[in-house]
C-alpha positions in Angstrom: 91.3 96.6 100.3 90.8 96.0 104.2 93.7 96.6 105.1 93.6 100.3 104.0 89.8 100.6 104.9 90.9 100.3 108.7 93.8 103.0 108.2 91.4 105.4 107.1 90.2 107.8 109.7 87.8 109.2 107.3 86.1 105.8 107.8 85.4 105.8 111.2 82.2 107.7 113.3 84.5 111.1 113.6 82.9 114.3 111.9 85.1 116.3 109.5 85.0 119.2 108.0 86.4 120.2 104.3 87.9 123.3 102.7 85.8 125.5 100.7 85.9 127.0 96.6 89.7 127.6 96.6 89.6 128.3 93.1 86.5 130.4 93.1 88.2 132.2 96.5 90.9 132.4 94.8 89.5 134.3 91.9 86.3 136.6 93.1 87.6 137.1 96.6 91.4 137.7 96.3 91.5 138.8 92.3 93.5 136.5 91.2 94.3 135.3 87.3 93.5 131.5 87.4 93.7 129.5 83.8 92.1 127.1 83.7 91.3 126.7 87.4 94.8 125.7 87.8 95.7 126.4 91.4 98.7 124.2 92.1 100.2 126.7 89.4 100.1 129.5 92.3 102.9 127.6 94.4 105.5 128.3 91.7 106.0 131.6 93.5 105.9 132.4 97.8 103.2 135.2 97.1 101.4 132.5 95.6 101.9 129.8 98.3 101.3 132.0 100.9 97.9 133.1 99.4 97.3 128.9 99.1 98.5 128.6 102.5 96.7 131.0 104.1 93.4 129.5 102.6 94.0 126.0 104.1 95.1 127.8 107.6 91.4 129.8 107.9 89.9 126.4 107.4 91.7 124.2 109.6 91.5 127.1 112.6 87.6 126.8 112.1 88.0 122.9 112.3 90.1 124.0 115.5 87.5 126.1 116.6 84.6 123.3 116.1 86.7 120.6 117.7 86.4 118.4 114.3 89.1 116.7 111.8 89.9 118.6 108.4 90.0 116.5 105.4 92.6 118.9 103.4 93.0 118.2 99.3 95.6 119.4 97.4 94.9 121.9 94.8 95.6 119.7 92.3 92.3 119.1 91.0 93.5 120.7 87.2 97.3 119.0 87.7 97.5 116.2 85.1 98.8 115.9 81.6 96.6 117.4 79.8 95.9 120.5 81.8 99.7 120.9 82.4 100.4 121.2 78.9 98.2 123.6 78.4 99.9 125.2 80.9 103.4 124.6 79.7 104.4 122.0 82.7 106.5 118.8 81.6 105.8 115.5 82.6 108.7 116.4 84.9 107.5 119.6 86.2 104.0 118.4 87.1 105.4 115.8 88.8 107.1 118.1 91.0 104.1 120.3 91.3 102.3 117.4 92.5 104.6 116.3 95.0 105.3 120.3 96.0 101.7 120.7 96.8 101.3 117.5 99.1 104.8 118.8 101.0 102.8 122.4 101.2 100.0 120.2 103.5 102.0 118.0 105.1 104.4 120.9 106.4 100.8 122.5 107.8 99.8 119.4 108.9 102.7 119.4 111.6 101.6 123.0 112.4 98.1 122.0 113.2 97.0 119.0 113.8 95.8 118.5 117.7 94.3 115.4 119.1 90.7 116.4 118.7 91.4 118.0 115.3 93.3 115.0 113.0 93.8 116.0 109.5 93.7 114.1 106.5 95.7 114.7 103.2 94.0 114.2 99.8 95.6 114.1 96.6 93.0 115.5 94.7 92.3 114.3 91.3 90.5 116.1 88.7 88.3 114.8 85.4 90.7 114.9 82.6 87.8 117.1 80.5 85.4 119.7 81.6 84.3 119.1 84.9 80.8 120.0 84.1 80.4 118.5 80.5 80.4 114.6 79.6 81.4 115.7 76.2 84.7 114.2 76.0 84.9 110.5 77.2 87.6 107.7 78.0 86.9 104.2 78.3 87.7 102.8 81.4 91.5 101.5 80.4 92.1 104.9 78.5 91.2 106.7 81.6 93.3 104.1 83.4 96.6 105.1 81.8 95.7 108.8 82.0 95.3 108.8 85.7 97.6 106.4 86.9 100.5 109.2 86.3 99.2 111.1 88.8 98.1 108.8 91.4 101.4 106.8 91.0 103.4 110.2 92.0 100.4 110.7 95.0 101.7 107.1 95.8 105.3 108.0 96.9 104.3 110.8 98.9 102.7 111.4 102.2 98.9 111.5 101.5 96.7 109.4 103.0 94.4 108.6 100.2 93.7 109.7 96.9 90.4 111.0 96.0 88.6 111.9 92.2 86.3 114.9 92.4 84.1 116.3 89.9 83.6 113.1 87.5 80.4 113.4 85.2 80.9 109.7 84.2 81.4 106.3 85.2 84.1 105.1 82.8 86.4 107.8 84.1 85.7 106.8 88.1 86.6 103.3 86.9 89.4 103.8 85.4 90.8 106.1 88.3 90.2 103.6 90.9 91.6 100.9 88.9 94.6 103.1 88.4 94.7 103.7 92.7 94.2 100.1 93.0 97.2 99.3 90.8 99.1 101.6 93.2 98.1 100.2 96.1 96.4 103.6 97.5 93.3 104.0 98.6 90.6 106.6 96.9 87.6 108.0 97.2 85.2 109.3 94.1 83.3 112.0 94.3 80.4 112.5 91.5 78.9 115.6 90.4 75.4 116.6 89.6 73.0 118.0 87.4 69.9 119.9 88.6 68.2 116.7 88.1 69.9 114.9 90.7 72.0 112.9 87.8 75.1 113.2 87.1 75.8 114.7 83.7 76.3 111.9 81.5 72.5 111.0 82.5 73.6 108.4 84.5 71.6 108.2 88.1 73.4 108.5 91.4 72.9 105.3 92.6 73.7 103.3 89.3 76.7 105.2 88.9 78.5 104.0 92.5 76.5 100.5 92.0 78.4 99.7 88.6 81.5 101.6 89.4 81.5 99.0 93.1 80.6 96.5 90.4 83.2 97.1 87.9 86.0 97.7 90.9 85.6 94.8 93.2 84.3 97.8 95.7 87.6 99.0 96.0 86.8 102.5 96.5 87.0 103.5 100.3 83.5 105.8 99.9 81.8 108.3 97.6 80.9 111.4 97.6 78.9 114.4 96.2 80.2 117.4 94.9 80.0 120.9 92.7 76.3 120.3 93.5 73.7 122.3 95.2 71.9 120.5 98.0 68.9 121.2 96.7 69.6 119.1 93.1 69.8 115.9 94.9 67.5 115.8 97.9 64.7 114.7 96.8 66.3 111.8 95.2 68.4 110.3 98.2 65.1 110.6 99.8 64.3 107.5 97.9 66.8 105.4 100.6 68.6 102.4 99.9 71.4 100.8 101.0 74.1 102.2 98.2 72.9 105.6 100.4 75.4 103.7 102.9 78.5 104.0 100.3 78.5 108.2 100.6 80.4 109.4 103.2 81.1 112.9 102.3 79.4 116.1 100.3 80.7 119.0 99.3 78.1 121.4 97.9 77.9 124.3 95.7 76.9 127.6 97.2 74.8 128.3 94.2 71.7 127.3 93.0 72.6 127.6 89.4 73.2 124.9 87.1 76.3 124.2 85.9 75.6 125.8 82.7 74.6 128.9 84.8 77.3 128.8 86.7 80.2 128.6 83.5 78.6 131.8 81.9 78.3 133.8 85.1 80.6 136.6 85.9 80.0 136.9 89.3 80.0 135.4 92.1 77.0 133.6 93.6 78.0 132.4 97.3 74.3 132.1 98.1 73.1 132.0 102.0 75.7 130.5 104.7 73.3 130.1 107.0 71.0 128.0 104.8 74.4 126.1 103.7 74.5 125.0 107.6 70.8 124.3 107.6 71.1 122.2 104.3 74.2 120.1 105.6 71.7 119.5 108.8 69.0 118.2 107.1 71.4 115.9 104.6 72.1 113.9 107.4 68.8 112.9 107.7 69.1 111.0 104.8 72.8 110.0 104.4 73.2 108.8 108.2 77.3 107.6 107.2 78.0 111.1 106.1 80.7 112.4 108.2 82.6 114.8 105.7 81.0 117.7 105.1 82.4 121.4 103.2 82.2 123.0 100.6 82.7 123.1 97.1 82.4 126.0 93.8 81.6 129.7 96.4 82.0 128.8 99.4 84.1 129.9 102.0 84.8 129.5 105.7 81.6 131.5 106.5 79.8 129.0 104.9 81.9 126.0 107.0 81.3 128.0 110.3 77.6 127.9 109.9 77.8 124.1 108.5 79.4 123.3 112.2 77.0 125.6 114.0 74.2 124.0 112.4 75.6 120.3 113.5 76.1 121.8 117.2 72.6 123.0 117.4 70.4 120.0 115.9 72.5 117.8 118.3 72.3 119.9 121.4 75.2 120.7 121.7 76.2 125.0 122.3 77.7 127.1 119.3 
């Protein structure tokens, strides 16, 4: 596991930013038709790469701009086997998906990537259920086998890590970093949560990376936060504690809205950018090893802009 651990940029002092929503971009700001938040299914077509492509380029001129790294994950957050049935992909063809995606970054990778701005590629992995619902659970081998098909075809490709976002319970981060392990890849897992600070399977932040380290030999690089406003889990990493050291990264909602909110609304809520900026600020204060920081469900690269202007300022630094 050391061995990967000092490969990892992400892992060192450096500050980098993320993407935004690409789905909800994707579908409030440029009208486009997205089952099942399927992005990756956008780059069967060049209209639909370019619109993909052009999304990743606004974010990593910003990062640019702000003289940061870019973490960039592929839009493969709904590319696994169940999803790509539903979509009518084959084992075969999601495979190819997968790999098509990671070429997509790596190709803008060589078009971007400067000395002060390094960029890291993600193969992003996505809970095989609803990401917002705990309704349907694995045990941790089930979830093992599920996920291994995708990680083992992020193996043989040029990402730099793997990384589970959205997971509403602990079985399923197990089994996904068992599954990484297996493939000799490293991963991060990011958690979501509930307006209570928990994550939806009840579970509490901190026992959720505790036992998942526990169950994993702490194989997992870090952990993060995600599809979560700021405001749902302040006031409990206010609490401290060293597991606070294991969360390198967040990627907030835009919204306020619980998650149940959020699944019935039919509208866009991308909140305040500048109290996104303002939020991310005042996180740090409390996470001191978070160095990742974007955005997740409506947010875009106003709301990254005033997440790095916000940084500049506290530290002094001009905008």
């Amino acid at each position: 596991m050391s061995k990967y651990r000092k490969q990892l940029p992400l892992l060192e002092d450096r500050p980098f930013m993320t993407d935004g929503g690409l789905e909800t971009s994707l579908i409030f700001h440029q009208g486009v038709e997205l089952p099942y938040f399927a992005s990756y299914d956008l780059l069967k077509t060049e209209a639909g790469t370019a619109l993909i492509e052009s999304h990743y380029e606004r974010f990593t001129q910003l990062a640019r701009q702000h003289e940061v790294g870019i973490v960039l994950a592929t839009p493969t957050w709904r590319a696994s086997r169940d999803w790509g049935i539903k979509l009518g992909y084959t084992d075969t063809t999601l495979a190819a998906a997968n790999r098509r995606a990671v070429d997509m970054l790596v190709q803008l990778r060589s078009r971007w990537e400067t000395p002060s701005t390094p960029i890291v590629i993600v193969g992003t992995l996505g809970p095989r259920g609803d990401g917002y619902q705990s309704c349907m659970r694995m045990n941790a081998g089930d979830a093992q086998r599920y996920h291994a098909e995708q990680i083992n075809t992020f193996a043989a490709t040029q990402v730099d890590m793997v990384g589970g976002f959205t997971l509403n319970y602990i079985d399923e981060a197990i089994g996904m970093i068992r599954a990484a392990k297996a493939a000799g890849v490293p991963i991060s897992i990011s958690f979501t949560l509930e307006t209570d600070g928990r994550l939806p399977s009840g579970d509490s932040l901190r026992y959720a990376i505790e036992h998942t380290d526990a169950e994993t030999d702490g194989y997992a690089s870090f952990f993060m936060i995600n599809c979560a406003h700021a405001s749902h889990f302040e006031e409990m990493l206010r609490n401290g504690g060293e597991w606070l050291q294991r969360i390198r990264g967040v990627r907030a909602n835009a919204s306020r809205r619980s998650h149940a909110e959020l699944d019935e609304a039919d509208e866009l809520d991308d909140g305040d950018p500048v109290e996104f900026g303002q939020d991310a600020v005042r996180l740090r204060g409390f996470l001191t090893g978070m160095n990742i920081i974007g955005g997740c469900c409506g947010t875009d690269h106003r709301h990254a802009d005033q997440v790095w202007r916000a940084i500049k300022l506290a530290s002094g630094q001009a905008t």
